[in-house]
N, C-alpha and C positions, 0 to 999 in steps of 0.2 A: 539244678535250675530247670523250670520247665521251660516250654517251647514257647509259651506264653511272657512268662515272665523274659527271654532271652529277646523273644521278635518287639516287647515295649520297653528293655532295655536301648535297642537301636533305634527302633521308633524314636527314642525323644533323641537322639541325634540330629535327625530329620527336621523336626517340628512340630508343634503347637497340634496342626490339624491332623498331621501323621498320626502322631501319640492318641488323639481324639478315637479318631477311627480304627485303631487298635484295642482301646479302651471298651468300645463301643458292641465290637464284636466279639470281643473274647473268649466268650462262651462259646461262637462257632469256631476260632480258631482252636479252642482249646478239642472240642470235640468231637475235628474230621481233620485225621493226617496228612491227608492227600492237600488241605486247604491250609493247615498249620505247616508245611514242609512250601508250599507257591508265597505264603506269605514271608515266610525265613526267607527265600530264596532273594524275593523283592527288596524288601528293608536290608536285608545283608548288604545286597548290592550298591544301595542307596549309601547305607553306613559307610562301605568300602569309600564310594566316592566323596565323604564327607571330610577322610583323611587329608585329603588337600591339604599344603598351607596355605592358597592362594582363594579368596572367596568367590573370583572369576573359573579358577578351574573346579574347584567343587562343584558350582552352578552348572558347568558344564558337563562333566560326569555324571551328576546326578539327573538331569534333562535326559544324557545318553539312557541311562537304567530305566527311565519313562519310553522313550522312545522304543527300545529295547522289546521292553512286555507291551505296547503298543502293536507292535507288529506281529507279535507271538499272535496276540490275543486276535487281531487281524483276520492273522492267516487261520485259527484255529476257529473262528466263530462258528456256532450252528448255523446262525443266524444273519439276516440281513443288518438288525438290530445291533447284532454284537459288533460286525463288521463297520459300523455305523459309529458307535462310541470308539473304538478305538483309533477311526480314521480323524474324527473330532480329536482325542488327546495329541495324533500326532504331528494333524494341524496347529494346537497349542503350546505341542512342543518346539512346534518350528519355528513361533513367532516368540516363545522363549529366547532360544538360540538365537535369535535377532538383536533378543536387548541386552543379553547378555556381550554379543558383539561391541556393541555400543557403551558397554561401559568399561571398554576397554580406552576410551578416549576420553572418560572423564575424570576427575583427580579431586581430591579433597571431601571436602564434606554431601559436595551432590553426589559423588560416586559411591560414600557408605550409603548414604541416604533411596539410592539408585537398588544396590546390592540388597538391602533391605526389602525394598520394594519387590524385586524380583523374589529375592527368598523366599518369600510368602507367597508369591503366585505358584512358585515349583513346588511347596509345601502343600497347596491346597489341591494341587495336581496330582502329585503322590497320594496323596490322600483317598480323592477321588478313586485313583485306578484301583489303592488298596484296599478299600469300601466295595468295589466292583468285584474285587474278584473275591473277598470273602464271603457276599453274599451272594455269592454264585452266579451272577450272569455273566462271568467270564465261561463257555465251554468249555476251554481245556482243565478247568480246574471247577468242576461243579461242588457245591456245598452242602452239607447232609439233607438240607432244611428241600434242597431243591432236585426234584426226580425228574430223573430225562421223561418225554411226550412220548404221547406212543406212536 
């Protein structure tokens, strides 16, 4: 199995827009090791978290694995810019982690319906950061298509 096929194996673990943005780039994953082994590395950890049996602690693992390469990406920026989107994701990871809090006290049909709702925003989150770092504006993890500045 390639690396390809393995990273949109896990991918659809995740979601919809995961899987999307996987799909998407392929070609770059499939054609720079360095961004096919940061992409594995992301979704792996995502997938790990999706183990859960509980859909409050998945939510919450999986939020961590964003948070996580948030910081990575962070600390490692070239750029103002980099440093810039990654403080954004961890800002939305935060206010994730809020509602997830929050449906910790809801029960029945608002609380799938809740769960739902969140999923999808952590999905498009993932998504996001794994859009970003394949198409190279993450620094730590450049992509073929993009040459460092002189």
């Amino acid at each position: 199995m390639s690396v390809l096929q393995w990273v949109l194996l896990l991918a659809r673990r995740v979601g919809p827009d995961t899987v999307e943005a996987v799909r998407r780039y392929g070609p770059q994953i499939a054609a720079n090791p360095q961004v096919a082994a940061a992409a594995k590395q992301l979704v792996a950890g995502v997938s790990k978290a999706q183990q859960a049996r509980s859909p409050v602690v998945r939510l919450r693992r999986t939020i961590a694995v964003v948070q996580a390469k948030a910081g990575q990406v962070e600390a490692t920026a070239a750029d103002d810019a980099g440093r810039q989107q990654a403080r954004d994701w961890s800002r939305r990871a935060d206010a994730l982690v809020l509602a997830v809090d929050l449906l910790e006290v809801q029960r029945g049909g608002a609380r799938r319906r809740s769960v739902q709702t969140v999923s999808a925003e952590v999905d498009a989150l993932m998504a996001e950061v794994l859009t970003t770092l394949v198409a190279g504006r993450d620094s730590a993890t450049p992509s073929a298509d993009t040459a460092p500045g002189p």
